[in-house]
C-alpha positions as a printed Julia matrix, in Angstrom:
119×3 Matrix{Float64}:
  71.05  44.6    19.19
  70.73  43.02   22.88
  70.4   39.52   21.1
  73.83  39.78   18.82
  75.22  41.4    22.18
  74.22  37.71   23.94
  75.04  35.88   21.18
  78.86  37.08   21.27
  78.86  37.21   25.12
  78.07  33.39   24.73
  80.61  32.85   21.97
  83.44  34.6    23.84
  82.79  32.22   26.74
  82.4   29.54   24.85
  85.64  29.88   23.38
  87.13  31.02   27.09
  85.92  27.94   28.08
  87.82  25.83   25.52
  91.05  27.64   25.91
  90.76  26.53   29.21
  90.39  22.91   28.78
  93.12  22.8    26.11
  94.94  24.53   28.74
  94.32  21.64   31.16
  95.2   19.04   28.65
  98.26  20.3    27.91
  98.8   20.42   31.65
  98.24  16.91   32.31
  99.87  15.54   28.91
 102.84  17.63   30.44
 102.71  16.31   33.95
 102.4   12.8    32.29
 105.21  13.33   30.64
 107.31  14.34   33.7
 106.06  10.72   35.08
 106.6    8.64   31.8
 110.02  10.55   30.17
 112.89  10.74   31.8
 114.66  13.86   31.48
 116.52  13.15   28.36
 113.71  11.7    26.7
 111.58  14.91   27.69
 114.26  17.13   26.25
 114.59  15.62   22.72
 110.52  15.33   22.93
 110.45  18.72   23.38
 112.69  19.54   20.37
 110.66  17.36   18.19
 107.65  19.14   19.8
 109.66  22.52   18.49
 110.44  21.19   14.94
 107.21  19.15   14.51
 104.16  19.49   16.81
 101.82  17.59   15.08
 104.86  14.48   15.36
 105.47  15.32   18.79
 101.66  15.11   19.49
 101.5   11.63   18.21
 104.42  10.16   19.54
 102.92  11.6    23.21
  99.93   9.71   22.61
 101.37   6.5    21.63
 103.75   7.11   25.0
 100.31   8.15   26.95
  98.62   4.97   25.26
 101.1    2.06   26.76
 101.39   3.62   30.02
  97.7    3.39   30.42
  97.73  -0.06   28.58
 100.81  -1.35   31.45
 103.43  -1.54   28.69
 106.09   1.03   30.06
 108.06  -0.06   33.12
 109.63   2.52   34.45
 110.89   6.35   32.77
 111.46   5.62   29.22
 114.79   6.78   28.26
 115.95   8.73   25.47
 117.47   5.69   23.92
 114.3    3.77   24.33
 112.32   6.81   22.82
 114.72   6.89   19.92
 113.68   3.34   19.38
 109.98   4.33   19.73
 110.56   7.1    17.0
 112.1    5.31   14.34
 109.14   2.62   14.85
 107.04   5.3    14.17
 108.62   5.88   11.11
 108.96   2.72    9.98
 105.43   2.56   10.35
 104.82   5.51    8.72
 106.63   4.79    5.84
 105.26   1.27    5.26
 102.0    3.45    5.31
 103.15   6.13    2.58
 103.04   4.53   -0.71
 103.5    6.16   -3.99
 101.99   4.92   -6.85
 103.43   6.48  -10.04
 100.95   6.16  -13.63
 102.91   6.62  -16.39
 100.85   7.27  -20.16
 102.01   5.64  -22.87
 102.72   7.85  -25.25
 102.68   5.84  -28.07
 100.15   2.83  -28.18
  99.59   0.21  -30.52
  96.73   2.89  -33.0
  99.57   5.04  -32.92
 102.67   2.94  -33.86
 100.56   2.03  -36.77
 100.32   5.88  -37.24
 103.54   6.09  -37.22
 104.38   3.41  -39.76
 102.03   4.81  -42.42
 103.29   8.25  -42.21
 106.88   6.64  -41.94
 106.57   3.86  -43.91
């Protein structure tokens, strides 16, 4: 009984622990957004964010991504995050592709079915 009482004591702070590095993710993708968005751009990222997290997620990364990488000069603007957006989705659609298989539902064996029970 003292082990499974260890055992969860170790789970429980295991998982205490992780809350609290997601926590200070979040924290620092939010402060990086203060730096990279300006306050448009943070406003419509944060209704995406509301609508869509996993989007919102993404399109935070890509933002986090070119500052590191020295591609953003200065705040990106809402406009200029509108244009990131439908990139993304440009992207993303080029990326989707449907590919529809259709039977035949009458082959050749069975059009010559057809013509001896038809005649």
């Amino acid at each position: 009984q003292g082990y499974n009482q260890e055992a969860m004591q170790k789970q429980v702070e295991k998982a205490q622990a992780q809350r609290e590095q997601q926590e200070q993710m979040n924290e620092a993708k939010s402060s990086a957004m203060k730096q990279i968005l300006s306050d448009e751009a943070r406003e419509r990222l944060s209704n995406i964010s509301t609508a869509n997290p996993e989007r919102a997620a993404v399109i935070e990364n890509i933002l986090i991504g070119n500052a590191r990488a020295g591609r953003l000069q200065g705040k990106v603007s809402d406009e200029q995050l509108i244009e990131l957006i439908d990139q993304f989705d440009e992207k993303k659609r080029e990326e989707t592709t449907i590919t529809f298989k259709r039977k035949n539902l009458i082959d050749s064996d069975d059009s010559e079915d057809l013509d001896e029970m038809f005649g």
